[in-house]
C-alpha positions in Angstrom: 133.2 206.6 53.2 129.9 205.1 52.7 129.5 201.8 51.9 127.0 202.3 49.2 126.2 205.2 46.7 122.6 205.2 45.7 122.6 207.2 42.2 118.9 208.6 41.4 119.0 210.4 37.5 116.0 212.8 37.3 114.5 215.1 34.5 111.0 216.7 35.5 110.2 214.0 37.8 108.8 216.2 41.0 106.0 214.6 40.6 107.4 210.9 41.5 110.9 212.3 43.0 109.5 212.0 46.6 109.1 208.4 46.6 111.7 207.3 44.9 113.8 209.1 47.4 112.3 207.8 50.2 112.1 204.3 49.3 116.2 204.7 49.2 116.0 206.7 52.9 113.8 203.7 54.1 116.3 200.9 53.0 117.0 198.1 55.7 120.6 198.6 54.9 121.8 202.1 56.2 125.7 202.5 55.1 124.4 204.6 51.8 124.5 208.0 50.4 121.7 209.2 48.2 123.2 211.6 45.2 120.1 212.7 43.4 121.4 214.4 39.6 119.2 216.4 37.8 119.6 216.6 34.4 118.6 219.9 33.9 114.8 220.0 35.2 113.0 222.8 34.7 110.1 222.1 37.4 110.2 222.0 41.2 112.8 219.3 41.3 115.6 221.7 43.3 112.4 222.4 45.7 111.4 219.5 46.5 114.9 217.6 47.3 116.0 220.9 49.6 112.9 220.1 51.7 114.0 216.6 52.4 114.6 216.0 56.3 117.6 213.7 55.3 120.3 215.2 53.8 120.7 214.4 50.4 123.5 215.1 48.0 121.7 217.0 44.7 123.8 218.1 42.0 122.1 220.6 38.7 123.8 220.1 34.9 122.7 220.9 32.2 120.1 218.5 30.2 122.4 216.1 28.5 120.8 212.3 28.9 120.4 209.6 30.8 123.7 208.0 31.0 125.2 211.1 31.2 123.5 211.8 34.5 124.3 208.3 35.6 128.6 209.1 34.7 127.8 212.0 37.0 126.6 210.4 39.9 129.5 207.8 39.6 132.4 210.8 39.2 130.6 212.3 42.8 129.8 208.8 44.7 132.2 208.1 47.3 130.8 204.9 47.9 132.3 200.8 47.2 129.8 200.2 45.5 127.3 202.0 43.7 123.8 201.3 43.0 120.9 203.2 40.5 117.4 203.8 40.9 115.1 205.8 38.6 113.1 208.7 39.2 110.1 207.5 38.8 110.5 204.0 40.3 111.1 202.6 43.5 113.2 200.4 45.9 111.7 197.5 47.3 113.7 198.1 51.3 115.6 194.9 51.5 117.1 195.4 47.9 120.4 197.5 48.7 120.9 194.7 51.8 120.4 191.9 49.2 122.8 192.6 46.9 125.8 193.7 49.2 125.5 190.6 50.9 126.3 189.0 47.2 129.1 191.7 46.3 130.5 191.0 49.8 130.7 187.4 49.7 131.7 187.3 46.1 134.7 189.5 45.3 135.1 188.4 41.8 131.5 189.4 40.9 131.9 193.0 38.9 127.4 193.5 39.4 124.4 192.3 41.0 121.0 192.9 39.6 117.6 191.3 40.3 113.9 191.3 39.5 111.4 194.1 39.5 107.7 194.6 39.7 106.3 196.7 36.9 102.8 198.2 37.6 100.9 201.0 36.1 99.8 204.6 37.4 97.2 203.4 40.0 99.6 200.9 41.4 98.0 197.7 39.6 100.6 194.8 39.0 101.6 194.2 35.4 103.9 191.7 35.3 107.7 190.4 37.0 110.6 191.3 35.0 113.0 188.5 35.1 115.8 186.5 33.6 114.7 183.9 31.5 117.9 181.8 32.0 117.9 181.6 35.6 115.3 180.5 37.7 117.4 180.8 41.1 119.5 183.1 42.9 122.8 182.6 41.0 126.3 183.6 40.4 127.1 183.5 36.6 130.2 183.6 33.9 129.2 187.2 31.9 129.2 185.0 28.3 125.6 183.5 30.0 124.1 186.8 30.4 125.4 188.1 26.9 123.7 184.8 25.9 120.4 186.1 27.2 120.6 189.5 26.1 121.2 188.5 22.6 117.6 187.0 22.4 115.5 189.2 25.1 116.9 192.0 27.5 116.1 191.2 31.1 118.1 193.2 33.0 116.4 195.4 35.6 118.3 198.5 36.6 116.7 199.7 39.6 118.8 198.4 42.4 121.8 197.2 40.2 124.5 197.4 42.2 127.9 197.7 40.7 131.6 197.0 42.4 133.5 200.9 41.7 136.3 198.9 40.0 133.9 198.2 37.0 134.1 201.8 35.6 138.0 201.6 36.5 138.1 198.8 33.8 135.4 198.6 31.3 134.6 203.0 31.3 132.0 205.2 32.3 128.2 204.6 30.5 128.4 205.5 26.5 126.4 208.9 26.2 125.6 209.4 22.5 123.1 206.5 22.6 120.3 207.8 25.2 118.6 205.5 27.3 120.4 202.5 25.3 123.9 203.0 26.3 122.9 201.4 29.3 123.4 197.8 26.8 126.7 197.8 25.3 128.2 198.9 28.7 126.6 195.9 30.3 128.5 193.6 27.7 131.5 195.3 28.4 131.0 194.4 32.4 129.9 191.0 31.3 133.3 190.4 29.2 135.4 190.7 32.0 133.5 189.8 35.3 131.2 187.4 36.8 127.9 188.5 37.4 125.1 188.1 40.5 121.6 187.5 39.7 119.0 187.7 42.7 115.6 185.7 41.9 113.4 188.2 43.9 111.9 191.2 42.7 114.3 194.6 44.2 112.1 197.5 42.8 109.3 199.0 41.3 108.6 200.2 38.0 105.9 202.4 37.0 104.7 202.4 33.6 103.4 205.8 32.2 103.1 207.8 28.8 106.4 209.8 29.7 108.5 206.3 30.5 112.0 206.3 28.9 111.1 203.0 27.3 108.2 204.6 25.5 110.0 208.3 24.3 113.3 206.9 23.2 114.7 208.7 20.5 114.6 205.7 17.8 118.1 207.0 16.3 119.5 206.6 19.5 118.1 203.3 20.2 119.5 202.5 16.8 123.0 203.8 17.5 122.9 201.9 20.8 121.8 198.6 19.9 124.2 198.3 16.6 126.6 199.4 18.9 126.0 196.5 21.5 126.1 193.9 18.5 129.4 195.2 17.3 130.8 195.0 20.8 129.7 191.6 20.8 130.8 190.2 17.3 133.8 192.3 16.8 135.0 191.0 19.4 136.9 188.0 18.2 136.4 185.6 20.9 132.9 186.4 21.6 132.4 185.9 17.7 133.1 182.6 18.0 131.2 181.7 21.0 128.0 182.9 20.0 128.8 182.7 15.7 125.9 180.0 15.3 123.3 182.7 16.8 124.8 186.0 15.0 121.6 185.7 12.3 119.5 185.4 15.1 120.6 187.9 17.3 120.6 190.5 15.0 117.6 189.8 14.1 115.7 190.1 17.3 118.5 193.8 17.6 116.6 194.8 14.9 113.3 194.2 15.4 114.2 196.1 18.6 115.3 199.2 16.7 111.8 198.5 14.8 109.6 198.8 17.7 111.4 201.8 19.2 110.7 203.5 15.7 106.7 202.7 15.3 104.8 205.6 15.9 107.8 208.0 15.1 109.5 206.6 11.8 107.3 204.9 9.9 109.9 204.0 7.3 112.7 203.4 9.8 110.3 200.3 10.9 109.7 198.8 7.8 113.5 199.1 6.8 114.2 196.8 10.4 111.3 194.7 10.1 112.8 194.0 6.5 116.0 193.7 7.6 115.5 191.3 10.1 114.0 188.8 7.8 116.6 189.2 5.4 119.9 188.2 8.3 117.4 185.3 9.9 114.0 184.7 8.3 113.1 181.9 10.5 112.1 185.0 12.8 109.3 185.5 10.4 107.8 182.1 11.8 105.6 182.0 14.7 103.7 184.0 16.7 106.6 186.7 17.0 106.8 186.6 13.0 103.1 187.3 12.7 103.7 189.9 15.5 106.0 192.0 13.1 104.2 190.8 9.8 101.3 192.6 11.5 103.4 195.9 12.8 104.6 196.3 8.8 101.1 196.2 7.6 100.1 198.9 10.2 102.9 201.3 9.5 101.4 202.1 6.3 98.0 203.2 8.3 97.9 206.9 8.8 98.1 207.8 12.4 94.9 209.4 12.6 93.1 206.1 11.7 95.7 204.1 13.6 94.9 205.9 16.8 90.9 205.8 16.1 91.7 202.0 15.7 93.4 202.1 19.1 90.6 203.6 21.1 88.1 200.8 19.0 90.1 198.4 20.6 90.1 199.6 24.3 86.7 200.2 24.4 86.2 196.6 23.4 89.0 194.9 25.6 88.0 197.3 28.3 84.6 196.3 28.3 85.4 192.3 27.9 87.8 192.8 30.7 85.4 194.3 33.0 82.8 191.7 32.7 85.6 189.1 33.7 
């Protein structure tokens, strides 16, 4: 039995397959199985993981979603732990080492997760995702993290690694809600187990036009993050430790829901937008206020002028940036 089961979800990623694979292959840790699922691919996926010199553990279903592919991957790993890595991302090679030497030392901990770089196409850094909570390496009650995740999501998933009992006790990753079911299940983990947070970055990320983030279904982003809320406040002890936030919280939920809907539900935005001032207006003060007062006014913009307004702006930030 290996010690770790490295679970990589893929859909029509041959393109960025290889070295996601072989920044798992070229971990510092070596007790590890890599199970690649592919969710139905329709490209050289199948191909390319057969010509792998390391043997690798691929398994074909039919396209049914992210978390869906993840449950997969958990029902096959025979590992104590299990850890995930996107397609298109990659693991930094001390990150699986890292985080077992957390799980191992603290039993009680149900997850680990840590930092990650995101940078774009050509490999040009972005930015650190981080906790804004924790500025060290940490073990933490689960209520802290719900804490943070009810006013920003920080959590990376590359190189999350999870104890197997988790999915024993709190279920296998909610399917109907895309790429958000990844949220409520978190809050689930965090209601019933400490958690590890490692200050260093553990993967990755590469931002592109096919991202999850960016082609979310906004219905399912919807379903997902009302979901997370009423997992949260219908819960009646976590109602009462976070009750003086609620308006706040589900506020920000919705704004979320907002931004996953620009571009693709114009009316879907401006009912979220409204709906967040209504539960917490103070979120219409501030710079994050104007922010959405701003998206409102350009969801009424047809998309034709909104894109020619787009390129305006490139060329000019583009042109100011290379003068810098």
């Amino acid at each position: 039995m290996p010690k770790v089961s490295v679970i990589i979800p893929t859909y029509n990623r041959a393109w960025c397959l290889r070295n996601a694979i072989e920044s798992v292959l070229a971990q510092t840790f070596q007790d590890l199985e890599l199970l690649v699922i592919d969710d139905g691919s329709t490209d050289s996926t199948h191909e390319l993981v057969a010509s792998c010199s390391t043997p690798i553990r691929y398994f074909f279903q039919e396209n049914r979603g992210f978390c869906a592919a993840w449950n997969a991957g958990v029902e096959k790993a025979n590992g104590e732990y299990i850890s995930f890595l996107n397609s298109d991302d990659i693991l930094l090679k001390d990150a699986i080492s890292l985080g077992v030497e957390v799980m191992d030392k603290h039993p009680e901990v149900g997850l680990v997760y840590g930092q990650g770089y995101h940078v774009d196409l050509a490999g040009r850094y972005l930015f650190v995702k981080k906790s804004v909570s924790f500025d060290n390496s940490c073990v933490v009650d689960g209520k802290e993290l719900i804490r943070e995740m009810l006013s920003t999501f920080r959590i990376e998933t590359n190189g999350m690694i999870v104890r197997r009992d988790c999915f024993d006790r709190v279920g296998k990753f909610p399917e109907d809600f895309g790429f958000a079911g990844e949220i409520p299940w978190l809050v689930r983990v965090s209601k019933h187990y400490p958690l590890g947070y490692l200050a260093v970055p553990l993967s990755k990320v590469t931002h592109h036009p096919g991202q999850l983030l960016w082609t979310c279904d906004p219905m399912d982003a919807e379903r997902g993050y009302l979901a997370t809320m009423a997992e949260i406040f219908e819960d009646p002890v976590l109602e009462a430790h976070f009750r003086s936030i609620r308006g706040k919280a589900y506020s920000t939920y919705y704004q979320r829901i907002a931004g996953h809907a620009y571009g693709k539900d114009m009316k879907m935005t401006r009912r979220y937008i409204r709906k967040a001032l209504m539960v917490h207006p103070q979120s219409m003060i501030g710079r994050k206020g104007f922010s959405s007062f701003y998206v409102y006014l350009k969801s009424f913009v047809p998309h034709g002028e909104r894109e020619a307004i787009r390129r305006l702006k490139r060329q000019l930030f583009g042109s100011r940036a290379a003068q810098v």
